[in-house]
C-alpha positions as CSV (number, residue, x, y, z in Angstrom):
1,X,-49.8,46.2,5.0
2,X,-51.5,42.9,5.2
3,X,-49.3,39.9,6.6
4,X,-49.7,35.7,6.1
5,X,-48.8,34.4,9.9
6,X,-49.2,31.0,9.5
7,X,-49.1,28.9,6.5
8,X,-52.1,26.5,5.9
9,X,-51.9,23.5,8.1
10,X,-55.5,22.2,7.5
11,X,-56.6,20.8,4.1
12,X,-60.8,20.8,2.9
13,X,-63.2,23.4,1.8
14,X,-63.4,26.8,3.5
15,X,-66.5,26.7,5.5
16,X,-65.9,29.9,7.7
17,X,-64.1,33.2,7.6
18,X,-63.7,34.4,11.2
19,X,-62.5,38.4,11.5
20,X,-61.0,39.3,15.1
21,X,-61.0,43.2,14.5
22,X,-59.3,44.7,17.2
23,X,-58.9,48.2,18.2
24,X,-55.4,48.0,16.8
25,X,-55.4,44.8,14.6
26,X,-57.2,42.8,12.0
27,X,-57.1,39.5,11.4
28,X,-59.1,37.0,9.3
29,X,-59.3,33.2,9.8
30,X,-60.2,30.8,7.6
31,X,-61.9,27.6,8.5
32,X,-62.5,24.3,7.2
33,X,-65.4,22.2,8.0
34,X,-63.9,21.0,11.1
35,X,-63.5,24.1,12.7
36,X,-59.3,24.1,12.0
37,X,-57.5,27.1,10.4
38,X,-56.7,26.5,6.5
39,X,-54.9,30.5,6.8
40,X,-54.7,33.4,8.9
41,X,-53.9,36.7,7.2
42,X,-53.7,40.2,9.4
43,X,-53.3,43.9,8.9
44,X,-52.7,46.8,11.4
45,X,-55.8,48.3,10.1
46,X,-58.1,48.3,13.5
47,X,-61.1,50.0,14.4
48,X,-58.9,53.1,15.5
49,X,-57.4,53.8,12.2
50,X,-60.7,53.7,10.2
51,X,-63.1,56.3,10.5
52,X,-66.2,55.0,7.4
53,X,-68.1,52.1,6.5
54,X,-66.3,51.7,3.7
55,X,-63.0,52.0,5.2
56,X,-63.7,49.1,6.9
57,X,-65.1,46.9,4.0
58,X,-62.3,48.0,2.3
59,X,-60.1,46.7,5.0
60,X,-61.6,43.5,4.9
61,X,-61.7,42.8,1.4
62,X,-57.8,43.5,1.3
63,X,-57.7,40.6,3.2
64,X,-60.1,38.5,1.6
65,X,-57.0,37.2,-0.9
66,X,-57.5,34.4,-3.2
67,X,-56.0,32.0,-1.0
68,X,-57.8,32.3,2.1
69,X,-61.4,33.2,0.7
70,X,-63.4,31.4,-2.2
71,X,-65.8,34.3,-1.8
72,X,-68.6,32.2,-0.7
73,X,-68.1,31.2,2.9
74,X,-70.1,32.8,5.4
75,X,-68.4,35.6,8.0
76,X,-68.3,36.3,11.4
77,X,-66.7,39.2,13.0
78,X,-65.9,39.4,16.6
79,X,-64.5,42.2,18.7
80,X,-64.8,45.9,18.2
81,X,-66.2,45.7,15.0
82,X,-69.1,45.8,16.4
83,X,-68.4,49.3,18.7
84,X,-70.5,52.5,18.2
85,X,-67.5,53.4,16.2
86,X,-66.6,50.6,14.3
87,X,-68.2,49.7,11.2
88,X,-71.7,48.9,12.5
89,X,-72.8,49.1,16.2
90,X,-74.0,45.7,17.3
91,X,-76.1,45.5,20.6
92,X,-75.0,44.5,23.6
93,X,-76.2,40.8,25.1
94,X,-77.4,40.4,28.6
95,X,-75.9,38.0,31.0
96,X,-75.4,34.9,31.4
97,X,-73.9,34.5,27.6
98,X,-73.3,31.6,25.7
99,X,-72.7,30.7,22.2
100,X,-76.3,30.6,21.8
101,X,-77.1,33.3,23.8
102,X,-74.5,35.2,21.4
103,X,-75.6,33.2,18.5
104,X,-79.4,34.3,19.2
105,X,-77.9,38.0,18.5
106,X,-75.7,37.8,15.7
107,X,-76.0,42.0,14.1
108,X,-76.6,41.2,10.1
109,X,-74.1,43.1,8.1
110,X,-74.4,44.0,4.3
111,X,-71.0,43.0,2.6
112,X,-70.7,42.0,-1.1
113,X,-74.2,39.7,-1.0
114,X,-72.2,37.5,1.5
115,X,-73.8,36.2,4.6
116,X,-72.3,38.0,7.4
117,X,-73.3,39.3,10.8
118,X,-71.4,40.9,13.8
119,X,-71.0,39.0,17.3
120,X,-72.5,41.3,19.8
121,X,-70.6,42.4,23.0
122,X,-71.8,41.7,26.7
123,X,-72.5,44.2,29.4
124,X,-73.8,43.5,32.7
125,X,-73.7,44.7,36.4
126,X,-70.2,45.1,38.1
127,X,-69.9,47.0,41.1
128,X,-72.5,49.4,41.0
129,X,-71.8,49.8,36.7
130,X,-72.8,47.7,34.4
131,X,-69.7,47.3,32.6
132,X,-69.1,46.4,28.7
133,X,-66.5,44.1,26.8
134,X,-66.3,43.2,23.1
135,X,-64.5,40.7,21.6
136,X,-63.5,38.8,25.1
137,X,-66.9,36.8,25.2
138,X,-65.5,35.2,22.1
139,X,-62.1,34.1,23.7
140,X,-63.5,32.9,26.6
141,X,-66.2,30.5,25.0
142,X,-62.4,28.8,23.1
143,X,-61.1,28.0,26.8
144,X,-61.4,24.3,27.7
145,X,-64.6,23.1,29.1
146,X,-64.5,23.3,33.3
147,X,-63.0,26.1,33.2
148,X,-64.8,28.8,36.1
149,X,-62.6,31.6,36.0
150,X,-60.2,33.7,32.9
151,X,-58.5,36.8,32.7
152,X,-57.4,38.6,29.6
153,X,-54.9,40.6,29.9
154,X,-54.2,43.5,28.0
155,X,-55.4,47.5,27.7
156,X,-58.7,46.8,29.5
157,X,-58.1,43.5,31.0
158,X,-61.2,41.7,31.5
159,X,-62.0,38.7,34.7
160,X,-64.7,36.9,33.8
161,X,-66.8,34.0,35.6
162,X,-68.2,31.2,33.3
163,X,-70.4,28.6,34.8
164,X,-71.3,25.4,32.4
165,X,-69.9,27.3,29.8
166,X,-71.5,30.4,30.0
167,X,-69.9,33.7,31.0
168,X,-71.8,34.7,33.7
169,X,-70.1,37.7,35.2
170,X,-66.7,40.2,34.3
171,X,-64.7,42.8,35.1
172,X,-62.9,45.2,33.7
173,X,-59.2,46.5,34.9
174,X,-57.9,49.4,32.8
175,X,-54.4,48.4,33.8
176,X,-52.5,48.8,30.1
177,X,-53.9,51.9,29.8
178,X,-52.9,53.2,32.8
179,X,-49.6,51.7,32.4
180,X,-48.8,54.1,29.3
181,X,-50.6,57.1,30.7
182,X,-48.0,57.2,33.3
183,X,-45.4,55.7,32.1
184,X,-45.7,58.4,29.0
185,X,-47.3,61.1,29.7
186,X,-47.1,61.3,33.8
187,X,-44.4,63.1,35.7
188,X,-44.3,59.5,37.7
189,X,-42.7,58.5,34.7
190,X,-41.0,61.2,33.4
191,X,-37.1,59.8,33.0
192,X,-38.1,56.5,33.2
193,X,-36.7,54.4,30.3
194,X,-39.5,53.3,28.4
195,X,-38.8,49.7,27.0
196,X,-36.9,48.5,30.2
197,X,-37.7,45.3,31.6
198,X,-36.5,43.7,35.1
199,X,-38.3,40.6,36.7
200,X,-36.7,41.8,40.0
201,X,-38.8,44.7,39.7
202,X,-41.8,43.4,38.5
203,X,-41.7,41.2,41.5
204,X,-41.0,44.2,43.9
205,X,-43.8,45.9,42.6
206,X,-46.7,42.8,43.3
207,X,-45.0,42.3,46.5
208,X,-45.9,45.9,47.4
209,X,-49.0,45.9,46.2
210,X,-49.5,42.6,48.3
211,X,-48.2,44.5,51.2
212,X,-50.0,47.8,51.1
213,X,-53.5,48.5,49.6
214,X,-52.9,52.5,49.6
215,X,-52.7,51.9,45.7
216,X,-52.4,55.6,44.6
217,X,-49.7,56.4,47.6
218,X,-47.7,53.6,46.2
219,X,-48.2,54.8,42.3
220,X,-46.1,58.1,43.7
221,X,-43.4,56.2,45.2
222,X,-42.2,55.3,41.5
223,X,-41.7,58.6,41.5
224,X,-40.4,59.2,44.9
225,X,-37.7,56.3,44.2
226,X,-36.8,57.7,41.4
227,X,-35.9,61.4,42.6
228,X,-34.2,59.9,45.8
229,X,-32.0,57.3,43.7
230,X,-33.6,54.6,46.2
231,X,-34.3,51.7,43.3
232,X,-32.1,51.6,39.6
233,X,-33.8,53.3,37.3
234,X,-34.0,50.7,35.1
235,X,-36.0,48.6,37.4
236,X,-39.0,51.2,37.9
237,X,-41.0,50.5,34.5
238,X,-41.1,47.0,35.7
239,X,-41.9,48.1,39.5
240,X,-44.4,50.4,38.0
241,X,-46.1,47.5,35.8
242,X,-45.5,45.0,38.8
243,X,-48.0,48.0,40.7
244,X,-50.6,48.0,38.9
245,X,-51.2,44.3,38.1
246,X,-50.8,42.9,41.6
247,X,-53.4,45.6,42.5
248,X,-55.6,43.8,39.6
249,X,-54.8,40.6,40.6
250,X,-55.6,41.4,44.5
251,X,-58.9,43.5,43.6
252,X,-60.2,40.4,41.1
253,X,-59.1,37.5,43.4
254,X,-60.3,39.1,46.6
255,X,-63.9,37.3,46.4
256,X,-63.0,34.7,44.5
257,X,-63.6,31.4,46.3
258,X,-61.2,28.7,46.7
259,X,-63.2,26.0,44.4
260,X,-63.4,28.5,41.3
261,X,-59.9,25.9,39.9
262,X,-57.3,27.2,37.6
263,X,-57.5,30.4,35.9
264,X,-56.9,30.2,32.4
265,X,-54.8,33.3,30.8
266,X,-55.8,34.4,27.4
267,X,-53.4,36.6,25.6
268,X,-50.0,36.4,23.9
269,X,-46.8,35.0,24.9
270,X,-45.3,37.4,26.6
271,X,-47.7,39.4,28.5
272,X,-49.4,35.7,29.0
273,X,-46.0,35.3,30.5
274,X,-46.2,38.5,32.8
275,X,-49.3,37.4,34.4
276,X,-48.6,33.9,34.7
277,X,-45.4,35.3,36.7
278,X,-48.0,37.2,39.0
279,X,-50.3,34.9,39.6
280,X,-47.5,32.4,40.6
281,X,-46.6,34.8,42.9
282,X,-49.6,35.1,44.9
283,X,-50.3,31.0,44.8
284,X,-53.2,31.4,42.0
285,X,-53.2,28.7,40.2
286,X,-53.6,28.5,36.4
287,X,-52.5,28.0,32.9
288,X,-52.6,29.6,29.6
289,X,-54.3,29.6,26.4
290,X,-53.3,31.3,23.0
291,X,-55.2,34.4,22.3
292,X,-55.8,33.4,18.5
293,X,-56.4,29.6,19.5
294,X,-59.4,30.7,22.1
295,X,-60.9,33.3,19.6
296,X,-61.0,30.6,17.1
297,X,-62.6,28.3,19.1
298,X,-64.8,30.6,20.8
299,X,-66.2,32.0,17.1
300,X,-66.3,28.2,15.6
301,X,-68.7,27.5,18.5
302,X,-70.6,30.9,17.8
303,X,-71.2,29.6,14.2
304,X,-72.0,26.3,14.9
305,X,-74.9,27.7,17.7
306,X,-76.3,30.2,14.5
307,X,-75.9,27.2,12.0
308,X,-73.2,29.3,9.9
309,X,-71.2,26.2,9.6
């Protein structure tokens, strides 16, 4: 079912329609010629649930209303979209990316005679890997300019480096996934109630992580607490989550140097929130940025580089 989440708040001509397709969500932008939103519209309908070409043109056009498209504008899709199982597999770009860099590689895609194209993904070296993102580069070009260093929270949360705009290194933390692995299917979580929340033991568990780096010893001491009635159970989801993200925190921060400034959080409120909590709690400084208000940015600067707009 496709949903309006924000009425329009920018009058002129649609110049752009922007499509953040997710592995879980869609959502379509339109933009005027200054690069502000006219509409948003989004559906659940994400790469995961489609499984055809056509399943996902027909995703988009269900979106593609009468009042956010005048069926001429040109559009950009970010994110995974452009995965070997999303509707067309766009290449990867090298490092150091920028919105020319990513402009340079846009993926052409047929739809309706429109002019559209696919923003590639990055990959480069990480550890001994060279590891992948889609739809973070995007984001990351919408933070504010100075900015050196970003995480974005989330399933696969990505660190990235940018210098003079450019993201010129990442990382990738499966941390959410983990998260629901054990929380769900584990017998560290088994008993565990599911949606509980408690900063107490959020905070416990990035303290312990900050205290001892034997990660996967400490992962069964959720468990271990549990059994032995040594924490409220109520408190362990929280103590679990509080885990796994100092341990991301630590492992990204732990060669940062001290001149890298604020890091900005990308995401939504509340795990924004979460991660704001943790970096406060190890002295990082940073601040936050709207998921959608970096994507937007990041994909009207994309545009701009390939002369879309």
């Amino acid at each position: 079912m496709a949903t309006d989440t924000n009425a329009p708040h920018s009058a002129g001509k649609i110049a752009l329609i922007g499509v953040d397709w997710g592995s879980t969500h869609l959502r379509v932008h339109a933009f005027d010629t200054l690069g502000g939103i006219i509409a948003t519209r989004q559906s659940a309908r994400g790469m995961a649930t489609l499984a055809a070409p056509e399943e996902f043109a027909a995703a988009l056009d269900e979106l593609l209303s009468v009042d956010l498209d005048d069926g001429d504008a040109p559009i950009l899709l970010a994110g995974m979209v452009g995965a070997r199982s999303g509707w067309q597999e766009a290449p990867y770009a090298p490092l150091p990316a920028d919105a020319a860099t990513l402009a340079a590689a846009l993926q052409p895609l047929r739809f309706k005679d429109r002019r559209a194209a696919i923003v590639p993904g990055v990959s480069g070296p990480s550890d001994g890997f060279n590891d992948v993102m889609r739809g973070e580069e995007t984001q990351v070009l919408g933070v504010p300019p100075g900015t050196r260093r970003a995480v974005a929270p989330g399933t696969h949360s990505k660190w990235l480096r940018l210098d003079g705009g450019a993201v010129v290194g990442f990382s990738t933390y499966p941390t959410g996934e983990l998260y629901s692995l054990l929380l769900e299917r584990s017998l560290i979580g088994r008993g565990l109630p599911a949606g509980a929340w408690s900063e107490r033991g959020f905070l416990q568990g990035l303290d312990t992580a900050r205290e001892r780096p034997d990660w996967l010893h400490q992962l069964f001491g959720v468990r271990a607490r549990n059994v032995r009635d040594a924490a409220p159970v109520e408190e362990l989801p929280a103590f679990l989550s509080g885990l796994l993200v100092g341990y991301e925190v630590i492992g990204a921060n732990a060669a940062a140097d001290d001149g890298g400034g604020e890091v900005a959080i990308i995401g939504g409120a509340q795990l924004a929130a979460t991660y704001a909590l943790a970096l406060r709690r190890y002295g990082i400084d940073h601040y936050i940025i709207e998921g959608d208000t970096a994507f937007c940015r990041g994909l009207w600067r994309i545009a701009q580089a390939a002369g879309y707009v």
